[in-house]
PAKEVO-436813 format. One record per atom (N, C-alpha, C): x, y, z; residue in one letter; atom name. Coordinates in steps of 0.02 Angstrom, whole numbers, plus 50000, padded with zeros to 5 digits. Layout:
! residues N
PT;xx;yy;zz;residuo;atomo
PT;X;Y;Z;A;CA .
...
This chain:
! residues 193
PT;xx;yy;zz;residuo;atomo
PT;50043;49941;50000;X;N .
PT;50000;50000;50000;X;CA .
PT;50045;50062;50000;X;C .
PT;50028;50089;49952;X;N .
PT;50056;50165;49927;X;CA .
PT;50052;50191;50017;X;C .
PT;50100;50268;50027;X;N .
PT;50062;50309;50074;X;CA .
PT;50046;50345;50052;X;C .
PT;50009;50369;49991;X;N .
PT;49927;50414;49976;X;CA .
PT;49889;50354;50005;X;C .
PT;49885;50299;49981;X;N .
PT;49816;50258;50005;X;CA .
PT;49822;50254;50075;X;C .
PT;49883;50268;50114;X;N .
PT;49860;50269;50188;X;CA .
PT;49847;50315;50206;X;C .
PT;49848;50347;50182;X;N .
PT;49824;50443;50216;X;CA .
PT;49745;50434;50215;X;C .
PT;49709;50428;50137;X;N .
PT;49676;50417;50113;X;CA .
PT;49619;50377;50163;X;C .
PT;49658;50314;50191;X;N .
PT;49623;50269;50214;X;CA .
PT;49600;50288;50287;X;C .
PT;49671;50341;50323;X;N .
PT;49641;50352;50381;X;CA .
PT;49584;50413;50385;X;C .
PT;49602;50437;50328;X;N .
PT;49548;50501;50317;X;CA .
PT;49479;50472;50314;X;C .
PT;49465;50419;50284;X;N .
PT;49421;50387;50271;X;CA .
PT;49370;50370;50339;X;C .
PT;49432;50338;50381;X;N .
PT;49414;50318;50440;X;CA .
PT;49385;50346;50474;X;C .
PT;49409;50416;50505;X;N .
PT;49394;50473;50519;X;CA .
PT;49315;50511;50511;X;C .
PT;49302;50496;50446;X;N .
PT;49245;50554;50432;X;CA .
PT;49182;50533;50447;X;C .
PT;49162;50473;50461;X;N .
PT;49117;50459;50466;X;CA .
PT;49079;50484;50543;X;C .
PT;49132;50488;50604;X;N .
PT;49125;50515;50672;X;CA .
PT;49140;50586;50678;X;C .
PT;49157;50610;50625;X;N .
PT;49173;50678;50634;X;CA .
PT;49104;50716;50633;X;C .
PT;49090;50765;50689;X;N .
PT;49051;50805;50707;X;CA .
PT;49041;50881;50652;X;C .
PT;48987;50885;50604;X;N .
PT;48964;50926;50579;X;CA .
PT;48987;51020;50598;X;C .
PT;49019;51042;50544;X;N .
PT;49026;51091;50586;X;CA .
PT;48993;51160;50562;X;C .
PT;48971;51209;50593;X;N .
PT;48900;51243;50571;X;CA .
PT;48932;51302;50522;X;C .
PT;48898;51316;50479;X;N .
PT;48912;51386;50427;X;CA .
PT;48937;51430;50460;X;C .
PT;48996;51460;50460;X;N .
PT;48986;51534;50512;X;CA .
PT;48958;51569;50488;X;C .
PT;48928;51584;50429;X;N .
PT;48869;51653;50409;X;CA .
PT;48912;51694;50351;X;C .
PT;48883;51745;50346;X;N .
PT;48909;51780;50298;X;CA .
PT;48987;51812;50330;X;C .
PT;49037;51838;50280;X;N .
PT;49079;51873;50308;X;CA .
PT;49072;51958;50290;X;C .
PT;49087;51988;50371;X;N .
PT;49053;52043;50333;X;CA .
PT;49106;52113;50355;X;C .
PT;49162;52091;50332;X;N .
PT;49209;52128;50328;X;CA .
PT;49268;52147;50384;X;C .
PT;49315;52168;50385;X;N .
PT;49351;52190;50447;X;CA .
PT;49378;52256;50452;X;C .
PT;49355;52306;50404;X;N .
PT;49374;52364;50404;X;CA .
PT;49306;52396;50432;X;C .
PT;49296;52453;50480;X;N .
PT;49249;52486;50485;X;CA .
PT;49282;52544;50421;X;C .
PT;49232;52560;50395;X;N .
PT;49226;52626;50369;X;CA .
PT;49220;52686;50390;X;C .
PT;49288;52715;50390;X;N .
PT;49298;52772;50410;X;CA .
PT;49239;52841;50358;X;C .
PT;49253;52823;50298;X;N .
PT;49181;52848;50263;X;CA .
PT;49149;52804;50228;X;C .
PT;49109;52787;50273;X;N .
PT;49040;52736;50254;X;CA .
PT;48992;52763;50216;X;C .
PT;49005;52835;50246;X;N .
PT;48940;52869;50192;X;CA .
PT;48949;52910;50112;X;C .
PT;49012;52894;50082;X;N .
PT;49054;52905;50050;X;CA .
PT;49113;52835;50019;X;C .
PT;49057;52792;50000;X;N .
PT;49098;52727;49974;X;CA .
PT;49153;52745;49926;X;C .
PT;49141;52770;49870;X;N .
PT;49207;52795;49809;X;CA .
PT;49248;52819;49872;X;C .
PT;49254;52876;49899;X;N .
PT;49287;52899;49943;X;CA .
PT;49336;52858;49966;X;C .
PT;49317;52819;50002;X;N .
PT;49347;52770;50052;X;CA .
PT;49383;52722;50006;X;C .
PT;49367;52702;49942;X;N .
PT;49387;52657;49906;X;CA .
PT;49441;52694;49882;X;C .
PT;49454;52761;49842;X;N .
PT;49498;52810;49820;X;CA .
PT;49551;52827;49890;X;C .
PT;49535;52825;49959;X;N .
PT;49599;52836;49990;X;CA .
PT;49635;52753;50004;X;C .
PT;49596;52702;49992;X;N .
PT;49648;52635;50016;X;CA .
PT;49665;52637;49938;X;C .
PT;49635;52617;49883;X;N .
PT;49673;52601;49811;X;CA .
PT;49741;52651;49828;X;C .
PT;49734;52725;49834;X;N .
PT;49806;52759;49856;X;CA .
PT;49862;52753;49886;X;C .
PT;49836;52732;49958;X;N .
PT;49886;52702;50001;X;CA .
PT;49901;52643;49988;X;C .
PT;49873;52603;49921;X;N .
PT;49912;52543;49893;X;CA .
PT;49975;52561;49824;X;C .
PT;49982;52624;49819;X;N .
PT;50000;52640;49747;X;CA .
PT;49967;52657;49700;X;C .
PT;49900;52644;49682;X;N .
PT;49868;52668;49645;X;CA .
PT;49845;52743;49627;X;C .
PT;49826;52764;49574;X;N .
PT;49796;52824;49565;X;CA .
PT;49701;52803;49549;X;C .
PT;49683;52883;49568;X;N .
PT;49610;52885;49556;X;CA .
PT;49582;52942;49543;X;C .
PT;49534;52919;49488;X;N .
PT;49523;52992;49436;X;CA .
PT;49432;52995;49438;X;C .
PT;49415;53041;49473;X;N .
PT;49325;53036;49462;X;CA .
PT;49315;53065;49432;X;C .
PT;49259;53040;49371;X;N .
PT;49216;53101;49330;X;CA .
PT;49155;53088;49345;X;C .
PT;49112;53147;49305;X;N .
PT;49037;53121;49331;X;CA .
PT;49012;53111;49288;X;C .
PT;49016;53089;49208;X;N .
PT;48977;53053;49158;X;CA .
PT;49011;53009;49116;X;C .
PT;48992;52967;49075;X;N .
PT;49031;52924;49026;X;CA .
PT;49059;52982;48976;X;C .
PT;49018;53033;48939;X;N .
PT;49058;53076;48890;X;CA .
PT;49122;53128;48931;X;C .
PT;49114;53112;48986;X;N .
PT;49157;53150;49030;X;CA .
PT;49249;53096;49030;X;C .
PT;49204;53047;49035;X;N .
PT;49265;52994;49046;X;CA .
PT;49321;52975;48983;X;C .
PT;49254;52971;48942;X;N .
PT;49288;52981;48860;X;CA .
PT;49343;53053;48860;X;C .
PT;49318;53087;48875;X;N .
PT;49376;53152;48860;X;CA .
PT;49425;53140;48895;X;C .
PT;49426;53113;48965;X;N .
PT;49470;53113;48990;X;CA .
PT;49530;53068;48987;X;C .
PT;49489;53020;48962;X;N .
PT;49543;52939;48951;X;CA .
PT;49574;52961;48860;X;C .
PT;49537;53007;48827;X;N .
PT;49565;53044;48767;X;CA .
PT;49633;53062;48773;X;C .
PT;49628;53125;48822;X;N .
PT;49682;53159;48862;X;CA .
PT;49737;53131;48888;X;C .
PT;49732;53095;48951;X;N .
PT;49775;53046;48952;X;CA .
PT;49808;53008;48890;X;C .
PT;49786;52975;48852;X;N .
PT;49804;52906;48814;X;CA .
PT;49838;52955;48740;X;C .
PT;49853;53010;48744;X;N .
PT;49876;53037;48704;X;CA .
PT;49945;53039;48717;X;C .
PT;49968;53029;48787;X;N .
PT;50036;53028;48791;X;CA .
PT;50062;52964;48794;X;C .
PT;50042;52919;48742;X;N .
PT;50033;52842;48715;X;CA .
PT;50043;52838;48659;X;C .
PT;50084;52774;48622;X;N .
PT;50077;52765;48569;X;CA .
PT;50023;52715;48525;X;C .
PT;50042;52674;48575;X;N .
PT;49977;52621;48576;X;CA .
PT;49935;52595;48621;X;C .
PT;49887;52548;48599;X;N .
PT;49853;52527;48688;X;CA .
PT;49814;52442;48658;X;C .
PT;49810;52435;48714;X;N .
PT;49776;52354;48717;X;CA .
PT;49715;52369;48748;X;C .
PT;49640;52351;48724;X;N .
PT;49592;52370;48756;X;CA .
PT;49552;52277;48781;X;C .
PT;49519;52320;48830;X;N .
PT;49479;52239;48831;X;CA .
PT;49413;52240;48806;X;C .
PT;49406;52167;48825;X;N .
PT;49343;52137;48775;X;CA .
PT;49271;52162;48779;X;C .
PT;49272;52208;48867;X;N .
PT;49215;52222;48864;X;CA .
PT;49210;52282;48892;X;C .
PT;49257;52350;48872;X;N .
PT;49256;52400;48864;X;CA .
PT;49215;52443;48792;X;C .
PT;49164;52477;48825;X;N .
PT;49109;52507;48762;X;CA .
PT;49171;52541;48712;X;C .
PT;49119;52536;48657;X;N .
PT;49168;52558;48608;X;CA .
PT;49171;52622;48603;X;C .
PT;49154;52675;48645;X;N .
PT;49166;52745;48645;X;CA .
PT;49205;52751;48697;X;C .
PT;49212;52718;48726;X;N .
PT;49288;52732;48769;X;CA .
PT;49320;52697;48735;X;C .
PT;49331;52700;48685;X;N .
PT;49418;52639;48657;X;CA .
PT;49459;52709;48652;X;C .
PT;49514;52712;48671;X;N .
PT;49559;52780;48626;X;CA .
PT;49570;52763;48555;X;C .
PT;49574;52832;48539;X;N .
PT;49609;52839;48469;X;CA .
PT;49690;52842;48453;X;C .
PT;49679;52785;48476;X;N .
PT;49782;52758;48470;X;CA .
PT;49773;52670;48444;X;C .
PT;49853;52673;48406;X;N .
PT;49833;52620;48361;X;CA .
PT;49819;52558;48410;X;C .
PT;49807;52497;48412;X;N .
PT;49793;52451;48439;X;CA .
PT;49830;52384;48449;X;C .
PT;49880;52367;48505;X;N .
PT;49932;52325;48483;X;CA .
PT;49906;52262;48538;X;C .
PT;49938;52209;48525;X;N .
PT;49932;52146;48579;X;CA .
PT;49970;52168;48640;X;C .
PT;49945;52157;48678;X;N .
PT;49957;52183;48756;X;CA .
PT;50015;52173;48776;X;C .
PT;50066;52134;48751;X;N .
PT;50123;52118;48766;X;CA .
PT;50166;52178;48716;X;C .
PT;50153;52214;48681;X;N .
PT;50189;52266;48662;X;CA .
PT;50161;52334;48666;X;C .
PT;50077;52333;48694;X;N .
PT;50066;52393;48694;X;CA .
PT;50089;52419;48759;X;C .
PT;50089;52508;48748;X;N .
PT;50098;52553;48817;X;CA .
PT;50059;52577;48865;X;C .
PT;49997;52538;48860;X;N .
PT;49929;52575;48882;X;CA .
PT;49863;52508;48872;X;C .
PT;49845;52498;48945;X;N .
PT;49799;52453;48931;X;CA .
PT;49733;52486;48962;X;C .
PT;49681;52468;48943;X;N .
PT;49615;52507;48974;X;CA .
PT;49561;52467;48965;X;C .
PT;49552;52436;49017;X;N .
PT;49489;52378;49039;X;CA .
PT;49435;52412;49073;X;C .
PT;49387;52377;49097;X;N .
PT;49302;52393;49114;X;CA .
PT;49322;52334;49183;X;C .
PT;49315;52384;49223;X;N .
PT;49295;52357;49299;X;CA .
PT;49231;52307;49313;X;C .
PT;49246;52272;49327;X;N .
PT;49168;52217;49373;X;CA .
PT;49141;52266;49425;X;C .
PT;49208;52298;49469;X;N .
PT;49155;52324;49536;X;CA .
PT;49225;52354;49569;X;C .
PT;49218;52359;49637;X;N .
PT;49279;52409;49676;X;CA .
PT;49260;52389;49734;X;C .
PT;49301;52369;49765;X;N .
PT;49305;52351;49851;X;CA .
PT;49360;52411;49900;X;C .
PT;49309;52461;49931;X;N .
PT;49331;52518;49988;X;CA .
PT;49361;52480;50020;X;C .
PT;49324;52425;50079;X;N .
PT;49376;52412;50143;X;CA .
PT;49453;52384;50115;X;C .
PT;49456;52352;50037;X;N .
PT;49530;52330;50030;X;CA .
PT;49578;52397;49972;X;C .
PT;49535;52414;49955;X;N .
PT;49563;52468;49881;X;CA .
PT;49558;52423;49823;X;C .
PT;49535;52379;49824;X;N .
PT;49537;52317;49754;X;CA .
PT;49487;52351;49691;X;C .
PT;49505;52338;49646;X;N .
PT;49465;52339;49580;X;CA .
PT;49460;52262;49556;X;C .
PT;49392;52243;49547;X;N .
PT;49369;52193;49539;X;CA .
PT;49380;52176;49459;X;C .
PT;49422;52128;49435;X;N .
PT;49421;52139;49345;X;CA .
PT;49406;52036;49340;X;C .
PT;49378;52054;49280;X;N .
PT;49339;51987;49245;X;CA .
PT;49393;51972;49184;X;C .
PT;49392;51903;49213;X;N .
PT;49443;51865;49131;X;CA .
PT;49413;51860;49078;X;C .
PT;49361;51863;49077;X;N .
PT;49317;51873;49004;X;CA .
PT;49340;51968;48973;X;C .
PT;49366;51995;49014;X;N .
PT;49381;52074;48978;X;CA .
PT;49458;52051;48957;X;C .
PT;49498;51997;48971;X;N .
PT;49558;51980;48936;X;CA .
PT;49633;52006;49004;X;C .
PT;49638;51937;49020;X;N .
PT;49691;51937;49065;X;CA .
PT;49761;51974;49057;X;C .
PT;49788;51960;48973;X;N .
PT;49826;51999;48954;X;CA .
PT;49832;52079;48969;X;C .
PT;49773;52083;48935;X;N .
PT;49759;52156;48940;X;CA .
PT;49781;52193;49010;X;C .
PT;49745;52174;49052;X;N .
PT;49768;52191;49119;X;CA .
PT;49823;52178;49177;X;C .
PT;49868;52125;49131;X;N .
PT;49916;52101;49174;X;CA .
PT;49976;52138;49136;X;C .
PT;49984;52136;49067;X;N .
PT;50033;52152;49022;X;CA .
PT;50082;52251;49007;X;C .
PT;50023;52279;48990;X;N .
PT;50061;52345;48974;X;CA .
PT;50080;52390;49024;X;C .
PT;50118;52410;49037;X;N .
PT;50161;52442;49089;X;CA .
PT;50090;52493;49117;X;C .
PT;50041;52549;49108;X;N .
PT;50014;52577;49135;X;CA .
PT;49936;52552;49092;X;C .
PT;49896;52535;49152;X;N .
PT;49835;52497;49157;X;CA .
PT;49771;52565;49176;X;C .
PT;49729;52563;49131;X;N .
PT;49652;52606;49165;X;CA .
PT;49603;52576;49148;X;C .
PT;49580;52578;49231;X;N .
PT;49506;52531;49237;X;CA .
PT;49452;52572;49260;X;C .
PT;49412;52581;49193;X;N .
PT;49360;52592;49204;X;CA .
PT;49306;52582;49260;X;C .
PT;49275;52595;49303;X;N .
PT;49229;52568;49360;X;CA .
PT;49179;52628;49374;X;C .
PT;49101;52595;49365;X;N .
PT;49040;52640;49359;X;CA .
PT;49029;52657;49418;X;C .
PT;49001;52698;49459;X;N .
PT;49010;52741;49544;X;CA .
PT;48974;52689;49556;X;C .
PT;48923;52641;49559;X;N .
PT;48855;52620;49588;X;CA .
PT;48888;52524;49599;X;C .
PT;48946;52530;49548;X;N .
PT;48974;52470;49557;X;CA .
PT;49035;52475;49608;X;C .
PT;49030;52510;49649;X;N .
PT;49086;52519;49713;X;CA .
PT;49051;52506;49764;X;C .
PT;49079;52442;49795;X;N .
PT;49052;52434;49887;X;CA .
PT;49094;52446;49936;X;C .
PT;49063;52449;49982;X;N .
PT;49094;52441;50024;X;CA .
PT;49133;52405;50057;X;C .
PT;49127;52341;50058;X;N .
PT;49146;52276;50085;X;CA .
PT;49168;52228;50025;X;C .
PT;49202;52171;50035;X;N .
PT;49229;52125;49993;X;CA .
PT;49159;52084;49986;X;C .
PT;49142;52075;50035;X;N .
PT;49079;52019;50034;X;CA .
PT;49020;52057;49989;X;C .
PT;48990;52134;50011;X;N .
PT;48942;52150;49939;X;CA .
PT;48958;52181;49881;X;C .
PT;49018;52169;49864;X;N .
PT;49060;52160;49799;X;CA .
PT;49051;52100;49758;X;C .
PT;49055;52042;49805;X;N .
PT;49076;51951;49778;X;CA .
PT;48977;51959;49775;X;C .
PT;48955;51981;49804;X;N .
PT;48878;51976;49803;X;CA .
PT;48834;51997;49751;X;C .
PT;48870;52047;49725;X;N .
PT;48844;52083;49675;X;CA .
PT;48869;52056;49602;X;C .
PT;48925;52026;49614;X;N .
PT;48939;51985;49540;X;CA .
PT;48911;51934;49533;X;C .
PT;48901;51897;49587;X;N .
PT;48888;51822;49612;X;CA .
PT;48830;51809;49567;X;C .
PT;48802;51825;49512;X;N .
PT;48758;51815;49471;X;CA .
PT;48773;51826;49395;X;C .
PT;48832;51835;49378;X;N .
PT;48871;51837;49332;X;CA .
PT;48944;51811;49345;X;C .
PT;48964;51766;49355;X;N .
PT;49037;51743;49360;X;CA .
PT;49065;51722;49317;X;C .
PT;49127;51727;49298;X;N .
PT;49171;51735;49247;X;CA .
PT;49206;51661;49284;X;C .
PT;49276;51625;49229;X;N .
PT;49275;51577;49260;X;CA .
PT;49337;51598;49297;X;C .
PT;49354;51685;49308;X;N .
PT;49424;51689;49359;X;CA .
PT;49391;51766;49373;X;C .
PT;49395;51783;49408;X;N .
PT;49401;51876;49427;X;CA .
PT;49448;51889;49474;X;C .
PT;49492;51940;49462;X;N .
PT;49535;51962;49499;X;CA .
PT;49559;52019;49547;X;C .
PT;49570;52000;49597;X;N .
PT;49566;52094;49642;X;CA .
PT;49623;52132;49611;X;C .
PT;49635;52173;49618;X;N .
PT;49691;52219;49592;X;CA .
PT;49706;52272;49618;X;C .
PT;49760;52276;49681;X;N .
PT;49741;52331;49749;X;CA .
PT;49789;52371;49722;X;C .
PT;49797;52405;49678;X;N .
PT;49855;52440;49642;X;CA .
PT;49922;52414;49594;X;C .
PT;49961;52455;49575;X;N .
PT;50018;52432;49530;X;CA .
PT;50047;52359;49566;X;C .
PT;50061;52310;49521;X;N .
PT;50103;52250;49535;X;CA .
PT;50174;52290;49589;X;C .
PT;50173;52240;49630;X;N .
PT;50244;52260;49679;X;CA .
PT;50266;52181;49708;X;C .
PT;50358;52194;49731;X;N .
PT;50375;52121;49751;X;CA .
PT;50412;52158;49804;X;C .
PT;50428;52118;49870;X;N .
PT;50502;52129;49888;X;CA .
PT;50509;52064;49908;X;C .
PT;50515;52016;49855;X;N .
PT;50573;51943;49868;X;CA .
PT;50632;51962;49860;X;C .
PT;50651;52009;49825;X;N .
PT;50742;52009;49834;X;CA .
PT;50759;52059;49881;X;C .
PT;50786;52022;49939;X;N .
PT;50833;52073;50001;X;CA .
PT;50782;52155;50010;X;C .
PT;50704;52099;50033;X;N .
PT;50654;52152;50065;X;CA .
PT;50658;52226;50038;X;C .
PT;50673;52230;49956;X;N .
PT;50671;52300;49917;X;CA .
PT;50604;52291;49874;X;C .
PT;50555;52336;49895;X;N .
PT;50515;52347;49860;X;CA .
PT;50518;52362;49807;X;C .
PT;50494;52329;49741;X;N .
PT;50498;52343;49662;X;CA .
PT;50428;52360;49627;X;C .
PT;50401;52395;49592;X;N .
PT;50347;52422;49566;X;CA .
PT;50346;52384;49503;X;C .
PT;50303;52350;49466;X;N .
PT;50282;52338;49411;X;CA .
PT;50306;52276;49381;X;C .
PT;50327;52227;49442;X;N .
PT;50373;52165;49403;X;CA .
PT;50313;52116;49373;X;C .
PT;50259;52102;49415;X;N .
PT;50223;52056;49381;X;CA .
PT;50166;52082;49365;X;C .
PT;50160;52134;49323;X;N .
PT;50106;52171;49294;X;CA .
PT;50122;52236;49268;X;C .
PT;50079;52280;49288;X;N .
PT;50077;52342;49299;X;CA .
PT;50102;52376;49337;X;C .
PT;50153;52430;49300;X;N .
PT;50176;52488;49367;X;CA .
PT;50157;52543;49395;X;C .
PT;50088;52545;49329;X;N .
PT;50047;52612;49354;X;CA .
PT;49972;52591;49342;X;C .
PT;49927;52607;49378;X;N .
PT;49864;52556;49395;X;CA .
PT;49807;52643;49391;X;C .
PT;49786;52657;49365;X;N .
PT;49729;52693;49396;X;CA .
PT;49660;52701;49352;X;C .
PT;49619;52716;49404;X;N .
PT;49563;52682;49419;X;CA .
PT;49521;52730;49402;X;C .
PT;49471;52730;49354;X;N .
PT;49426;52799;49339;X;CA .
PT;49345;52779;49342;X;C .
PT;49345;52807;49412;X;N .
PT;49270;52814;49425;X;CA .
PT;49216;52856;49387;X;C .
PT;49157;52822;49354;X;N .
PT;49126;52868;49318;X;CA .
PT;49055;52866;49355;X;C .
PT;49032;52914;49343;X;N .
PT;48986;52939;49399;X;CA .
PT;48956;52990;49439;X;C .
């Protein structure tokens, strides 16, 4: 007998006396909200204090001008799959692994962590690949909590979604913080709304 089959076997043994153990309930966060009554708010000062930037406008033709503006100091960009087509910039369009500018459509925004919620159906590349990343995210799709974030997608799931609490950072080598090794080195986040 292999030892997987004895692990296996005592596990086996085991479960049948093992005592049921009860749901703990929903999880419902560990940050109080310092502005609770002001979700973007609260979400725009943690995405910051992670590295990130954050840009509010208050309409979609507003956002268009602005992601215009920006993406002009670009040569190219990688867009994702489910960014409207009036926000695409007018810059040529390269595979994400050579463009300078990527600009995806947010799922949602989590305040208590600073996370931007992004869907692998808008294209993993896209958002992992070009050195400076903008994610779109609609004001009404920002919660408060991780849990009515996962709640609010939880009826559309993609088969990966990913948090994204600002620019990629490491310090595995000799505890030096590095910006942008496994992603993005500049991350920001444009609330429209």
């Amino acid at each position: 007998m292999s030892a997987r089959d004895r692990i296996l076997e005592r596990v086996r043994a085991v479960l049948p006396s093992r005592e049921d153990a009860a749901h703990p309930g929903p999880f419902l966060g560990w940050r109080a909200g310092p502005l609770a009554s002001d979700v973007p708010g609260w979400f725009s000062e943690m995405f910051t204090k992670a590295g990130g930037e954050v840009v509010r406008v208050g309409s979609p033709g507003l956002a268009s001008a602005w992601l215009a503006d920006f993406a002009a100091g670009f040569g190219t960009a990688s867009v994702g799959a489910t960014l409207p087509a009036d926000l695409i910039p007018q810059l040529a369009i390269a595979p994400p692994e050579v463009a300078e500018l990527g600009v995806s459509m947010g799922r949602g925004a989590v305040a208590e962590t600073g996370s931007l919620i992004l869907d692998a159906r808008d294209g993993r590349r896209t958002q992992l690949l070009p050195p400076t990343h903008v994610v779109l995210v609609r004001v009404e799709d920002v919660h408060a909590t991780l849990a009515d974030a996962l709640d609010h997608v939880s009826h559309d799931l993609p088969s990966a979604v990913g948090l994204h609490s600002g620019p990629s950072k490491s310090a595995d080598i000799g505890q030096i913080t590095v910006t942008g090794v496994h992603g993005p080195g500049r991350v920001l986040a444009l609330i429209v709304g």
